[in-house]
C-alpha positions as CSV (number, residue, x, y, z in Angstrom):
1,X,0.0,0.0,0.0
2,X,1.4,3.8,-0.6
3,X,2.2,6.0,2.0
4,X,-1.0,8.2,2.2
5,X,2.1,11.0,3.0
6,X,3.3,11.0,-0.2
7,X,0.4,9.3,-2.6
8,X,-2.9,10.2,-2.8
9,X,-5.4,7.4,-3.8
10,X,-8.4,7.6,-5.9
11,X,-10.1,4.3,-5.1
12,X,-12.3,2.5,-4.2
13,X,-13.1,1.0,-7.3
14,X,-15.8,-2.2,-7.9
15,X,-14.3,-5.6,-9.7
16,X,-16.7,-4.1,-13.0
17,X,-14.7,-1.0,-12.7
18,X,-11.9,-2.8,-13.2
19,X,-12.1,-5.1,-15.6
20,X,-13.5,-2.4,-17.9
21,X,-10.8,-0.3,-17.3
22,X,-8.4,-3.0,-18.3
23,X,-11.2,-4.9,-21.0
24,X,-11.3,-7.6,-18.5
25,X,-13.2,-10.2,-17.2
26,X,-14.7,-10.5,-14.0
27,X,-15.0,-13.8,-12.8
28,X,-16.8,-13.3,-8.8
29,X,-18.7,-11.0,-7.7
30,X,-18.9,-7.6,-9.7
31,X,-20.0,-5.4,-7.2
32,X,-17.2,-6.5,-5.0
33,X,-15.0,-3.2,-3.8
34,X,-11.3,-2.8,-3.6
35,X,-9.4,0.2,-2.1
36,X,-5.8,-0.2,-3.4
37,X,-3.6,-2.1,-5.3
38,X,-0.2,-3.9,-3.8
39,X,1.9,-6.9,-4.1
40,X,1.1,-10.4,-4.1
41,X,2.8,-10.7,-0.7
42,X,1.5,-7.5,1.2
43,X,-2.1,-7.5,-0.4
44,X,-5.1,-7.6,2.3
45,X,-8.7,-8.5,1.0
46,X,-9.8,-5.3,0.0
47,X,-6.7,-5.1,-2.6
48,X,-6.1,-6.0,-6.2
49,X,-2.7,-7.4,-7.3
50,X,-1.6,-9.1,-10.4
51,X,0.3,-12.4,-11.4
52,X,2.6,-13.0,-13.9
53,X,5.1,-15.2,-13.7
54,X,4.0,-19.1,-13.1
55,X,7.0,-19.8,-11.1
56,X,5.4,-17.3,-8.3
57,X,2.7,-19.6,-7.9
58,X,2.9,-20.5,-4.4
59,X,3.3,-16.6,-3.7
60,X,-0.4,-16.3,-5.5
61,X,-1.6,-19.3,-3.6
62,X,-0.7,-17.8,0.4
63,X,-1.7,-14.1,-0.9
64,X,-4.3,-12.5,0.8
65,X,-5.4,-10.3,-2.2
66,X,-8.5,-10.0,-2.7
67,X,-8.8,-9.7,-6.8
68,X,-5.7,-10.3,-8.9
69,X,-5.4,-9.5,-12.7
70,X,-3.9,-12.9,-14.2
71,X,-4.2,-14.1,-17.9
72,X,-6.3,-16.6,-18.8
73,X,-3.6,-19.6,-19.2
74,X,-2.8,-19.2,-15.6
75,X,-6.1,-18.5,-14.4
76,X,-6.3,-22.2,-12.8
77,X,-3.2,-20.9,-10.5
78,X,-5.7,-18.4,-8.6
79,X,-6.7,-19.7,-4.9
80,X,-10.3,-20.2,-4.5
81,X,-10.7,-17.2,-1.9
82,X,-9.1,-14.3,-4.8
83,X,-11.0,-13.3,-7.6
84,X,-9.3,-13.7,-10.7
85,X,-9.8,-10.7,-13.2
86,X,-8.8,-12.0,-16.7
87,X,-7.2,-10.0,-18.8
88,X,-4.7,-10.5,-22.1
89,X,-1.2,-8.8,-20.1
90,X,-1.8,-8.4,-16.5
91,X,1.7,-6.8,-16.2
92,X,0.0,-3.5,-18.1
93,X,-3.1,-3.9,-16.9
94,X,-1.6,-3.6,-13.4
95,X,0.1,-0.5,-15.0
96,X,-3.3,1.2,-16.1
97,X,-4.9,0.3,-12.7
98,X,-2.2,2.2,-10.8
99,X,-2.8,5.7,-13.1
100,X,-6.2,4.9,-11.9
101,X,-6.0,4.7,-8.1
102,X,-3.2,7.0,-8.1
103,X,-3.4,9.8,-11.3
104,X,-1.6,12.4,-9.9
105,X,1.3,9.7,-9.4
106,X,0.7,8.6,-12.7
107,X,2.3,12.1,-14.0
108,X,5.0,12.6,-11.6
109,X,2.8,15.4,-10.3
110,X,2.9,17.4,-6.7
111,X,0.3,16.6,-4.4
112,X,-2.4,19.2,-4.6
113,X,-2.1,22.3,-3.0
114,X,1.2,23.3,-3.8
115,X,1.8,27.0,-4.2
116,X,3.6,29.2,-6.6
117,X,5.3,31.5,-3.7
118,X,8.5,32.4,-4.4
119,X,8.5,31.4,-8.2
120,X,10.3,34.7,-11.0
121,X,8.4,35.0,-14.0
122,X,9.4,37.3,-17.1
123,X,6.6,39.6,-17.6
124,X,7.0,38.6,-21.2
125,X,6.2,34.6,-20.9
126,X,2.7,32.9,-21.3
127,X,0.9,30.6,-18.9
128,X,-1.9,28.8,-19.8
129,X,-4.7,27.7,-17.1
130,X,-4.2,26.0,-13.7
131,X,-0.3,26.1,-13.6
132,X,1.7,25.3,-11.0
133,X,5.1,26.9,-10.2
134,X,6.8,25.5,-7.1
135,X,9.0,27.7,-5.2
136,X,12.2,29.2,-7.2
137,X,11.7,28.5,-10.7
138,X,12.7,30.6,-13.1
139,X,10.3,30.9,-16.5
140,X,12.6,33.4,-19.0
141,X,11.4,35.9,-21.4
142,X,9.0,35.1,-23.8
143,X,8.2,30.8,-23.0
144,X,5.6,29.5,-23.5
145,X,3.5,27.0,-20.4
146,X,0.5,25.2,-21.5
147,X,-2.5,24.7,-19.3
148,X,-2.1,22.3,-16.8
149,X,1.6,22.2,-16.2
150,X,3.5,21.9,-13.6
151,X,7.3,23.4,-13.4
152,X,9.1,21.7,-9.9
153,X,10.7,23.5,-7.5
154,X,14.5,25.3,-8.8
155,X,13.7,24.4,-12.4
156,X,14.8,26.4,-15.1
157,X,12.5,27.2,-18.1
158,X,14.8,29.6,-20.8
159,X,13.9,32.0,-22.7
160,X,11.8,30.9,-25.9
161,X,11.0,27.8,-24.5
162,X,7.4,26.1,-25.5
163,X,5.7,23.7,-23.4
164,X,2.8,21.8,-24.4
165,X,-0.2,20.9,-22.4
166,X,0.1,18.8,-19.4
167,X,3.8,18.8,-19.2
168,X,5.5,18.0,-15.6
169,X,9.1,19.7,-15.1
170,X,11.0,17.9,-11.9
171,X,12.5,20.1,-9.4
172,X,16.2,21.4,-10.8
173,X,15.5,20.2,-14.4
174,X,16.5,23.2,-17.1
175,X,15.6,23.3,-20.2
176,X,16.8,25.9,-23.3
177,X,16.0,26.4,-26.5
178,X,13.4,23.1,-26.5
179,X,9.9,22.7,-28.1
180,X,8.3,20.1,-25.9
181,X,4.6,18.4,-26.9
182,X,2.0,17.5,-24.8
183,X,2.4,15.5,-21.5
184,X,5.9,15.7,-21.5
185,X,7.6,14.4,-18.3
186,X,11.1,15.9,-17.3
187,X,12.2,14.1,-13.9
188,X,14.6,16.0,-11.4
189,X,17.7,17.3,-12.5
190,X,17.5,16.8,-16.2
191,X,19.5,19.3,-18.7
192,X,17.4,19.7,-22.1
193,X,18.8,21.7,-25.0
194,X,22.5,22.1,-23.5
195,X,25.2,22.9,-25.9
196,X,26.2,19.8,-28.3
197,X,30.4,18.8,-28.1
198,X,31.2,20.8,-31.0
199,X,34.7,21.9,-31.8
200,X,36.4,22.7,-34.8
201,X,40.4,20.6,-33.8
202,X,43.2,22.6,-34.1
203,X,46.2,23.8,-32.1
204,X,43.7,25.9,-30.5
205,X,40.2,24.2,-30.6
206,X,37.5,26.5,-32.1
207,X,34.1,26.0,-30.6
208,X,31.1,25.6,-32.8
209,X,28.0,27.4,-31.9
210,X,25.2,25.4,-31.7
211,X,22.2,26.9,-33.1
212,X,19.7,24.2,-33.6
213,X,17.0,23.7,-31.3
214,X,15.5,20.1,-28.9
215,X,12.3,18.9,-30.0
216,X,10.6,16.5,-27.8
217,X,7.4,15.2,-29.3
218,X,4.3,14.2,-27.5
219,X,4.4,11.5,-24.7
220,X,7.8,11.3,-23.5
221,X,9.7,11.0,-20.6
222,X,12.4,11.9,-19.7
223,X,14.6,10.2,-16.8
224,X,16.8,12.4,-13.6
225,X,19.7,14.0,-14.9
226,X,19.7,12.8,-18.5
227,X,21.4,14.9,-20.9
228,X,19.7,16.1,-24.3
229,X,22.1,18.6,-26.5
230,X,20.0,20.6,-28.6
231,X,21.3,20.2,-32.4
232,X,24.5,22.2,-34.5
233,X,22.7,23.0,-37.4
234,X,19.0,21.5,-37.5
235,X,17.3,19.8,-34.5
236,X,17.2,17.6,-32.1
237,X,14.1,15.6,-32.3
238,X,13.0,12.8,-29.6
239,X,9.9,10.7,-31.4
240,X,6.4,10.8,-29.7
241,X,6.2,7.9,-26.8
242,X,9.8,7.4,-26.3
243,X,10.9,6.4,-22.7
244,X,14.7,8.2,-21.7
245,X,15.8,6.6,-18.3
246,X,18.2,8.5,-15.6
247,X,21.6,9.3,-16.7
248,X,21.1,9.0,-20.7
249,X,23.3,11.2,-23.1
250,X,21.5,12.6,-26.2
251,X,23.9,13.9,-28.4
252,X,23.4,16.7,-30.8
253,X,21.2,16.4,-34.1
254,X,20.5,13.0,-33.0
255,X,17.1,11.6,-34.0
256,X,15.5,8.7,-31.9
257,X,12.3,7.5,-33.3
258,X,9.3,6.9,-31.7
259,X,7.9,4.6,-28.4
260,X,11.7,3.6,-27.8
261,X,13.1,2.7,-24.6
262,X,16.8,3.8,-23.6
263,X,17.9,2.3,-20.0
264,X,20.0,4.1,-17.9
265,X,23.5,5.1,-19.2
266,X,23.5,4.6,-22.7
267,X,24.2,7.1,-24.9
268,X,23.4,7.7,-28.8
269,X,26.4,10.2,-30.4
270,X,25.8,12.6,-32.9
271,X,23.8,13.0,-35.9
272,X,23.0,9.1,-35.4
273,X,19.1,7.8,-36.4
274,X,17.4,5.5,-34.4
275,X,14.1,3.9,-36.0
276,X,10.7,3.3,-33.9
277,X,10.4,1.3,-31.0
278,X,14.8,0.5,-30.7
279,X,15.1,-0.7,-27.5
280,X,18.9,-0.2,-25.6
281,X,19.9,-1.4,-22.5
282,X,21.3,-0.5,-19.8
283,X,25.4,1.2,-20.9
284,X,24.5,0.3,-24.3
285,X,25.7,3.0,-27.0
286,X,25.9,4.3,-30.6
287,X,28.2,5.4,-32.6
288,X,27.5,9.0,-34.5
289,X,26.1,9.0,-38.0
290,X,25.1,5.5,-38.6
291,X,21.3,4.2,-38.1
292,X,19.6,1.8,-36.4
293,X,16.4,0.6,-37.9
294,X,13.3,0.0,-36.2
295,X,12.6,-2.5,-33.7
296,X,16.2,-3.2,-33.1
297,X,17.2,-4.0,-29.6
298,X,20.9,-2.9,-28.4
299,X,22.2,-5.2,-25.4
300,X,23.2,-4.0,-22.3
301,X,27.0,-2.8,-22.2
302,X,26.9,-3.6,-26.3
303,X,28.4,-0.8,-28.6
304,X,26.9,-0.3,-32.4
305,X,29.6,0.7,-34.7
306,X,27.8,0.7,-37.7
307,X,24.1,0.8,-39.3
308,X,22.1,-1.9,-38.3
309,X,19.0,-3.5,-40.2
310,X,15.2,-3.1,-38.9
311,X,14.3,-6.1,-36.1
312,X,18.6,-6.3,-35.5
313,X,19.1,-7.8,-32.4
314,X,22.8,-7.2,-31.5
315,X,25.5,-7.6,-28.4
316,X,28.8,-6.7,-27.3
317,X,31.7,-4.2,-28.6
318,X,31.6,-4.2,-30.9
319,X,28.2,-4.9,-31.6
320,X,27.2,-8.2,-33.7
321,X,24.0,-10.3,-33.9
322,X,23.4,-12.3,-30.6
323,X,23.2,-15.4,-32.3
324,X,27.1,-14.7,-33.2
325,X,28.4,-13.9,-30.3
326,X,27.2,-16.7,-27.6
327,X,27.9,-19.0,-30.8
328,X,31.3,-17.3,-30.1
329,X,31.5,-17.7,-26.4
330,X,30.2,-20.8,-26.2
331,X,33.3,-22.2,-28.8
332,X,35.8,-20.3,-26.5
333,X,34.4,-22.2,-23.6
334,X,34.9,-25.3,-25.3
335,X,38.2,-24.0,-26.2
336,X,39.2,-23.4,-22.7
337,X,37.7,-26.7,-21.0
338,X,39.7,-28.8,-23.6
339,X,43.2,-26.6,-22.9
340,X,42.3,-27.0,-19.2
């Protein structure tokens, strides 16, 4: 259950409620009526959890929930005294039912009732209706903040900036020289539209000025300190959906496509293309000016050196198909165990 000190909840909600929220199936008593959602261990009666993974059976079995979302190929697993909710992925159904007891949560927002004391605004910058300023941001000459927004406290909105609608801006994030869409999250400490690493080499270096802009389309987020340069000449642009974890490095004029998912550390160099849906774990990184074609998924601590083909699936440093590379390892086991 969330701390009532820092969540709010929306509920209750009846088993009906839920199952058409998630285009479920109820499969006990509709009018039944749950407060919160939890885990399968720390679930009382009045709770909904969800199941996933078959080899937490015996978890389901002893939990005291009191309606779990489970798919119908496990639905046998579900005790007799829990209701099972059917539903075709439970894991996002779970998702969807947590926007719904907690929506502020959902959007990273402040609890209600936060102020706007203490905030500087240019005279010359626009604010839609029912923003929220926490104490110490800064909004600079001529930005733009659409309606419901919300800038954190110490954040730093620069002059020219355009926010859409719904956007939340974490506490200490700044942002220059950015076109954000709708429902844009920025989490805490997150630098958008910084300067891109361009020099021209020499015995003195000569620094480049970077005069493109970020664009950040609809629907993304954007993780706690990640870095997004704005571009050198030309833009930026982060595709509608995409999910950028913590510590992420966006070079400049970089273009990632849309609904992709970068884990925390990687890092895509400059002017490189990454197609819809790429998926990079955790270290992973790319090279500047090659591409990456849609649905490709970049290993954890892999490196792409060069263009890769839609629906790649690559490893290691340099990166090569996975099939390749545990083919590899496996013959340098075998290698090893008959030297040994």
């Amino acid at each position: 259950m969330a701390d009532p000190r820092f969540f709010e909840c929306a509920g209750p909600f009846s088993a009906s409620a839920i199952a058409a929220l998630i285009d479920g199936q109820c499969t006990g008593e509709a009018d039944a009526i749950f407060s919160d959602i939890s885990s399968l261990e720390l679930a009382q009666p009045d709770m909904v959890s969800f199941f996933t993974n078959p080899k937490l059976a015996e978890q389901l079995a002893t939990s005291k929930a009191g309606a779990v979302l489970i798919s119908e190929k496990n639905r046998a697993l579900c005790p007799p005294q829990t209701q099972a909710i059917i539903c075709d992925d439970p894991y996002r159904a779970m998702a969807i039912m947590a926007q719904a007891f907690y929506p502020l949560t959902a959007q990273s927002r402040p609890m209600p009732g936060e102020g706007q004391d203490g905030a500087m605004l240019h005279p010359t910058a626009r604010l839609g209706e029912n923003v929220t300023i926490e104490l110490g941001a800064m909004i600079g000459r001529h930005a733009e903040i659409g309606d419901n927004c919300v800038i954190g406290a110490g954040a730093m909105i620069g002059h020219g900036v355009v926010l859409g609608h719904d956007c939340v801006i974490g506490p200490q994030a700044t942002i220059g020289y950015s076109l954000l869409g709708n429902r844009v999250i920025v989490q805490a400490g997150a630098r958008l539209g910084t300067d891109g690493f361009g020099f021209a080499p020499g015995s003195q270096h000569v620094k480049i000025p970077q005069l493109g802009r970020l664009i950040v389309q609809s629907d993304v987020e954007i993780g706690a300190n990640a870095t997004l340069d704005r571009g050198a000449v030309g833009d930026t642009i982060i595709g509608e959906g995409t999910k950028i974890d913590n510590l992420v490095h966006i070079a400049h004029n970089v273009e990632i496509g849309r609904h992709c998912f970068l884990a925390a550390h990687s890092a895509v160099a400059g002017s490189s293309k990454i197609g819809d849906y790429v998926q990079m774990g955790g270290f992973a990184g790319v090279v500047g000016h090659i591409e990456v074609g849609a649905h490709s998924v970049i290993g954890a601590h892999s490196l792409a050196t060069k263009s890769l083909p839609e629906k790649s699936s690559v490893s290691g440093a340099p990166a090569r198909p996975r099939s390749e590379l545990y083919r590899d390892q496996a013959f340098l086991s075998k290698l090893r165990k008959q030297s040994d």
